[in-house]
N, CA, C and O of each residue as an XYZ file, in Angstrom:
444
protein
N       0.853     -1.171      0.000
C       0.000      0.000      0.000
C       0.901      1.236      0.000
O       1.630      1.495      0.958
N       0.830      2.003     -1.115
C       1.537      3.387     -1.023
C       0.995      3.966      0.074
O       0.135      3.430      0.773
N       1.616      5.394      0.313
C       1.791      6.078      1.083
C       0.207      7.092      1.424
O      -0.256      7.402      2.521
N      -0.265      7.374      0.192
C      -1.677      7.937     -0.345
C      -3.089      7.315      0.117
O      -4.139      7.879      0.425
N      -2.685      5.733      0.048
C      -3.454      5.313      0.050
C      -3.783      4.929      1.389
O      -4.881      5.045      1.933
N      -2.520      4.368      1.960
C      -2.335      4.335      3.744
C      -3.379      5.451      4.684
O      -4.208      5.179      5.552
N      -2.855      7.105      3.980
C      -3.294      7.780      4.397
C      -4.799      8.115      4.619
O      -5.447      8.435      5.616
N      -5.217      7.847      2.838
C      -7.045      8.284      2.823
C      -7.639      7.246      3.544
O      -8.664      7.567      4.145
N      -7.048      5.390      3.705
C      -7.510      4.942      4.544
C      -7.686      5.237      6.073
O      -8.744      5.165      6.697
N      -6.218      5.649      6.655
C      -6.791      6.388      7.921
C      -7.400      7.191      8.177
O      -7.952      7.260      9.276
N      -7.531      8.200      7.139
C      -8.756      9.300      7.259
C     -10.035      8.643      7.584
O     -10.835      8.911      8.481
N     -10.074      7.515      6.465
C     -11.711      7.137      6.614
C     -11.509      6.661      8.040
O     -12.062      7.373      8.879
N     -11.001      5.867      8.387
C     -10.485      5.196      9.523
C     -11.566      6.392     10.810
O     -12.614      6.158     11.411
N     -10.757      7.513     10.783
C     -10.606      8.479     11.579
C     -12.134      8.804     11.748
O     -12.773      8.540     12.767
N     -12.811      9.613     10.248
C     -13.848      9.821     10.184
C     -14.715      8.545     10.503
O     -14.769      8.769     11.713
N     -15.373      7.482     10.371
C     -15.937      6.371     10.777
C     -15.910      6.076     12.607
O     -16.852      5.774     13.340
N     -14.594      6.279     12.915
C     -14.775      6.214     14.426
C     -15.418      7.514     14.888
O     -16.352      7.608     15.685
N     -14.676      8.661     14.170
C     -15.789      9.922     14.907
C     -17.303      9.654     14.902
O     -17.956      9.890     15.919
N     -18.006      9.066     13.553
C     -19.295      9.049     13.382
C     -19.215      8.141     14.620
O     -19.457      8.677     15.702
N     -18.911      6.857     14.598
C     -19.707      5.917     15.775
C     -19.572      6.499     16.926
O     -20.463      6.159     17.705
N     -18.368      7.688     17.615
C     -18.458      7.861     18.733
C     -19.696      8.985     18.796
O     -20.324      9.040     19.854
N     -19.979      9.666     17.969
C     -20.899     10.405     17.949
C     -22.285      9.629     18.561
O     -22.729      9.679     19.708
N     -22.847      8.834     17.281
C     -23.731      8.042     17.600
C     -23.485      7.658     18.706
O     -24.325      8.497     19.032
N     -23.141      7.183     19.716
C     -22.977      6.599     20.786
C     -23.382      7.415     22.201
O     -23.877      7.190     23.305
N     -22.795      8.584     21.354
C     -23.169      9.441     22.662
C     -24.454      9.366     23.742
O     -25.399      9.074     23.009
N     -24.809      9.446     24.687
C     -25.734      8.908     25.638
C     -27.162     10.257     24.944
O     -27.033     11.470     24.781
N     -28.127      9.553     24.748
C     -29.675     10.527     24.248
C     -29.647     11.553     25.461
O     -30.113     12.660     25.190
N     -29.159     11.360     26.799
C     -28.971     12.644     27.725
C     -28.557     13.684     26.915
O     -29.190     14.731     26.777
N     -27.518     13.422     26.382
C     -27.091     15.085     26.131
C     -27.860     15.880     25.114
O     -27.501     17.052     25.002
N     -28.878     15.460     24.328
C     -29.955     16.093     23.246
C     -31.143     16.360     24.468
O     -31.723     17.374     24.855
N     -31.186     15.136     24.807
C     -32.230     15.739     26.121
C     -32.329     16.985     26.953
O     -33.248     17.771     27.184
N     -30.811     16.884     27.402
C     -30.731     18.395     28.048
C     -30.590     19.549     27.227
O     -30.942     20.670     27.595
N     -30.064     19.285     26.085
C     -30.293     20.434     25.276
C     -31.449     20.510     24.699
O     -31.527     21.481     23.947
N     -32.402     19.847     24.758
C     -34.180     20.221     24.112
C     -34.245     20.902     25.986
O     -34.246     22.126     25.855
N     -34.284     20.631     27.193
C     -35.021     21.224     27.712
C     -34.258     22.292     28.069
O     -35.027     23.183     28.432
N     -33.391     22.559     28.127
C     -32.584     24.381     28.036
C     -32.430     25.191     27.282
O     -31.816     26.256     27.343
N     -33.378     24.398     25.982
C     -33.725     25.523     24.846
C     -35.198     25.429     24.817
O     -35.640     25.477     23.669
N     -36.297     25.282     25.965
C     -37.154     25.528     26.143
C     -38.034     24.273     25.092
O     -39.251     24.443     25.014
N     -37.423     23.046     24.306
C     -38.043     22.734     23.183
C     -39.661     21.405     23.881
O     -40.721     21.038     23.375
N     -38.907     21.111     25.301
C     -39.690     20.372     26.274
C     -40.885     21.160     26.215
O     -41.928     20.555     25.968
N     -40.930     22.530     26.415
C     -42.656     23.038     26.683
C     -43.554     23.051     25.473
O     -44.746     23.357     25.527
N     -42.901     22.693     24.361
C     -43.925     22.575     23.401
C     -43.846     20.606     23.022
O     -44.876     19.996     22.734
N     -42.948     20.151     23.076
C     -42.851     18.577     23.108
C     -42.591     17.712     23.927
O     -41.888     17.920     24.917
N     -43.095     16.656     23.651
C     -42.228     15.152     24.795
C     -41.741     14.417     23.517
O     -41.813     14.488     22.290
N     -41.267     13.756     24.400
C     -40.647     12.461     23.553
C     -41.582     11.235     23.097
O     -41.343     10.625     22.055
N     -42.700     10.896     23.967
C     -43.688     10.087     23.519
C     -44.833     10.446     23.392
O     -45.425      9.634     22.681
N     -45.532     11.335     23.747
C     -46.589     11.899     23.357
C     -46.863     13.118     22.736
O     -46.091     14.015     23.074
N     -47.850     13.469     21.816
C     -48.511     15.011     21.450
C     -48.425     16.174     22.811
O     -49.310     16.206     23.666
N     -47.830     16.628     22.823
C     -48.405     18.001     23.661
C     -48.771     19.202     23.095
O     -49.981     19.190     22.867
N     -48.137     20.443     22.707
C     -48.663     20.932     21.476
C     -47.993     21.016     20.391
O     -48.281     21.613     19.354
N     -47.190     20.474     20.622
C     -46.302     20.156     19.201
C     -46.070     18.514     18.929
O     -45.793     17.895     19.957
N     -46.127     17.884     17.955
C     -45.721     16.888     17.740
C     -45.050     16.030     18.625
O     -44.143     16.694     19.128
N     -45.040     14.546     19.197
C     -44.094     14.028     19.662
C     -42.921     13.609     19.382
O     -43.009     12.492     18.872
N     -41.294     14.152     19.513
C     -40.204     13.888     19.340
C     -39.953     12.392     18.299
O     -39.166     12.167     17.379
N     -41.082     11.516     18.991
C     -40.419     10.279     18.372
C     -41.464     10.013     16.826
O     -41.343      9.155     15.951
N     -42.313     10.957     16.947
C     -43.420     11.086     15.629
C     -43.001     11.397     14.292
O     -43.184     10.948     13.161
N     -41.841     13.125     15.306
C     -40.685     13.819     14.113
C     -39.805     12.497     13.609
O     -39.887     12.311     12.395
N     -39.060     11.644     14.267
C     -37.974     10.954     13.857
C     -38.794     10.416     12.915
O     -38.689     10.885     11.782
N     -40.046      9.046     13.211
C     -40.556      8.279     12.430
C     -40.609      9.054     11.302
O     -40.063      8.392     10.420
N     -40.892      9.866     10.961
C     -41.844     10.783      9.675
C     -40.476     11.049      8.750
O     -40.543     10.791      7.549
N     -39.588     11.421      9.159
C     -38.314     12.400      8.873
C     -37.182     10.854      8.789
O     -36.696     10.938      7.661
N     -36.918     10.269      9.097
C     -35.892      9.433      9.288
C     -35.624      8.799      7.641
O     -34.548      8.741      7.045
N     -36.947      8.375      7.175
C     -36.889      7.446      6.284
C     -36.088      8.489      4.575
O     -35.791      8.061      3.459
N     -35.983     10.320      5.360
C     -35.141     10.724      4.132
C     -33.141     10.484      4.345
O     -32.236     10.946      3.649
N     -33.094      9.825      5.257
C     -31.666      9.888      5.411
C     -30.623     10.363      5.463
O     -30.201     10.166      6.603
N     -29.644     11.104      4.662
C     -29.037     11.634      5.516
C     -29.600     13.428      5.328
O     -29.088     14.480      5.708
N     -30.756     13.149      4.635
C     -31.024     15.328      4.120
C     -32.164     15.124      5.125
O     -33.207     15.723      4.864
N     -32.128     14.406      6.183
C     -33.458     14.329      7.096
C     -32.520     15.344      8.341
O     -33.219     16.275      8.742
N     -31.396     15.312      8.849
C     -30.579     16.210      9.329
C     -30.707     17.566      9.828
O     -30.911     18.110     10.913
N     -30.347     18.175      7.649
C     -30.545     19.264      7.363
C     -31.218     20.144      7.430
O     -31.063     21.321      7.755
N     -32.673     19.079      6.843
C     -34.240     19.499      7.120
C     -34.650     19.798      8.600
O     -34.920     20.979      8.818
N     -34.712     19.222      9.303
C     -34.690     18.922     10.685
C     -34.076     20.464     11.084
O     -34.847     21.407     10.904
N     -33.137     20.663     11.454
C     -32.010     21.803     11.804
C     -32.919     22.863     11.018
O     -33.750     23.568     11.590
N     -32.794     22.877     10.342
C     -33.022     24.486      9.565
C     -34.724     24.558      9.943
O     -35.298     25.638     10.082
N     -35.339     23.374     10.066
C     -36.650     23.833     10.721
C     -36.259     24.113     12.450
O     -37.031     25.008     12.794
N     -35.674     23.845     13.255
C     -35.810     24.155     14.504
C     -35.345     25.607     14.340
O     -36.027     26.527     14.789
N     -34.343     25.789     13.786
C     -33.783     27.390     13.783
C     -34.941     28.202     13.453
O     -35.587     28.766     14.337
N     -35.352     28.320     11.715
C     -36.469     28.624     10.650
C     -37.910     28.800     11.541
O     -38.463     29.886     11.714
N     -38.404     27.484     12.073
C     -39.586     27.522     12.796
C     -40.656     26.669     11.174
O     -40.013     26.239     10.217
N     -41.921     26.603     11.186
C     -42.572     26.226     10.477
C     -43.780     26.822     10.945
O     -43.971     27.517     11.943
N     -44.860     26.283      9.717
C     -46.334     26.462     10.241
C     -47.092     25.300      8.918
O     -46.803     24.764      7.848
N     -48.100     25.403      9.810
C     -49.017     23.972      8.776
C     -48.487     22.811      8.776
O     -49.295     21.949      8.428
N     -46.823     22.180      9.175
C     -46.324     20.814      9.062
C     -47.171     20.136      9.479
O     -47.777     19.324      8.781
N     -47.552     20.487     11.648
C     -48.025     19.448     11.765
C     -49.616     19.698     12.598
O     -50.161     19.275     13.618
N     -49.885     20.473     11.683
C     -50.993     21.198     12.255
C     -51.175     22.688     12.240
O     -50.449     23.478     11.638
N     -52.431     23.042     13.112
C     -52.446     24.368     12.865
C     -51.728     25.611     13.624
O     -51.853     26.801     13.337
N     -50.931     25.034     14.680
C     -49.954     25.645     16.114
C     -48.891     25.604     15.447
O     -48.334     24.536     15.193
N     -48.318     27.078     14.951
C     -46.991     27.287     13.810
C     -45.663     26.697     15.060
O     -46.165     26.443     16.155
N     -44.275     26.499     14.993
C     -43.312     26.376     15.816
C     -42.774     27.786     15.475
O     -42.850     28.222     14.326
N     -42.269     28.440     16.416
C     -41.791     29.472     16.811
C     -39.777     29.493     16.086
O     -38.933     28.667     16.435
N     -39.640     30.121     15.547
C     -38.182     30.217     15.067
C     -37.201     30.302     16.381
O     -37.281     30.936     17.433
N     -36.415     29.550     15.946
C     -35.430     29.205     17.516
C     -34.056     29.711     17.276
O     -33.023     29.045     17.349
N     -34.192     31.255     16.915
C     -32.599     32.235     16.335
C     -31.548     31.480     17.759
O     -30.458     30.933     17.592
N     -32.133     31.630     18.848
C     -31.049     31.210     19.919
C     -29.839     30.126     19.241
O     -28.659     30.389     19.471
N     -30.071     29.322     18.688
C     -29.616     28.185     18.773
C     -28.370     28.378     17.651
O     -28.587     28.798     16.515
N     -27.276     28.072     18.055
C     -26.255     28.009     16.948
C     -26.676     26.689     15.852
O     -27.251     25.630     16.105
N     -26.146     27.217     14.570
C     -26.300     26.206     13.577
C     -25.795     24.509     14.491
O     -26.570     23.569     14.311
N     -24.918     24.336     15.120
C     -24.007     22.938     15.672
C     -25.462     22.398     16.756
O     -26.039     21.311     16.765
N     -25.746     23.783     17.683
C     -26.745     23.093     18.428
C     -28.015     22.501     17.932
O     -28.603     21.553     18.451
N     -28.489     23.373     16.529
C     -29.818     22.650     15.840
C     -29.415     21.246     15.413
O     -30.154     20.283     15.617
N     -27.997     21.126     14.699
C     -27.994     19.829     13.732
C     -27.999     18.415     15.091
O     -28.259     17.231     14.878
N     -27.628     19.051     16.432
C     -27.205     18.211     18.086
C     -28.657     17.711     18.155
O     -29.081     16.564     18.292
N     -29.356     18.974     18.012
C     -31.198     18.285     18.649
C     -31.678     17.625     17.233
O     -32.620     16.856     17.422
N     -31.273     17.723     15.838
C     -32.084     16.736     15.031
C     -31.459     16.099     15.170
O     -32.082     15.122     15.586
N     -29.740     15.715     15.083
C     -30.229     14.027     15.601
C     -29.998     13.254     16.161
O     -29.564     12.136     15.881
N     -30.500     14.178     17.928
C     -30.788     13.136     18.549
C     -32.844     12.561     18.487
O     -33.575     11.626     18.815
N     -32.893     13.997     17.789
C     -34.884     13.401     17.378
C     -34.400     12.505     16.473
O     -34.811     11.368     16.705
N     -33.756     12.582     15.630
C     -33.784     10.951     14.331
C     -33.503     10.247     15.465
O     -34.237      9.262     15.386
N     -32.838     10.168     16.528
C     -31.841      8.974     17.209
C     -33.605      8.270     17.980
O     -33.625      7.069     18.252
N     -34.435      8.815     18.149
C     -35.611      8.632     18.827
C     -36.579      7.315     17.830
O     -37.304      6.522     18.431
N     -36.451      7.278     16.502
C     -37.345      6.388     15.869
C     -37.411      4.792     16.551
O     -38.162      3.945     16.067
């Protein structure tokens, strides 16, 4: 194996363990960041409250893969109206771009 090739393999190497340690991470830490960005008073995780249930978003959203993410994020920031009903979601400027893409997915991590 040249030298090139050694390398882009450890990259992938590198990148692949980051993804799994990611994934791995304990659903606490999306948890606490939905309820210190207030996202708990409009959702739960298993039931309707007035927004959709957490694990309703994943089911619905999951099956686009990896642009389910994107979508996800830019609606928590963005906000919506009509998705899932007639109670619009409120635009969530607070949130840095890193913290929206943290809470979608740990909602995908919910299906």
């Amino acid at each position: 194996m040249n030298r090139k090739s050694y390398a882009a393999w450890a990259l992938i190497g590198t990148l692949a363990a980051g993804g799994t340690a990611y994934a791995q991470k304990p659903a606490v830490d999306g948890l606490a960041l939905a309820k210190a960005q207030n996202c708990m008073s409009c959702h739960s995780v298993n039931r309707p409250v007035m927004g959709p249930a957490l694990h309703d978003i994943a089911a619905k959203y999951a099956p686009r893969g990896d642009a389910a993410t994107s979508y996800l994020s830019r609606k928590i920031v963005e906000g919506s109206t009509g998705v899932w009903g007639r109670v619009p979601m409120p635009a969530n400027t607070q949130l840095t771009p890193d913290q929206a893409v943290e809470l979608a997915n740990w909602i995908l991590s919910l299906q």
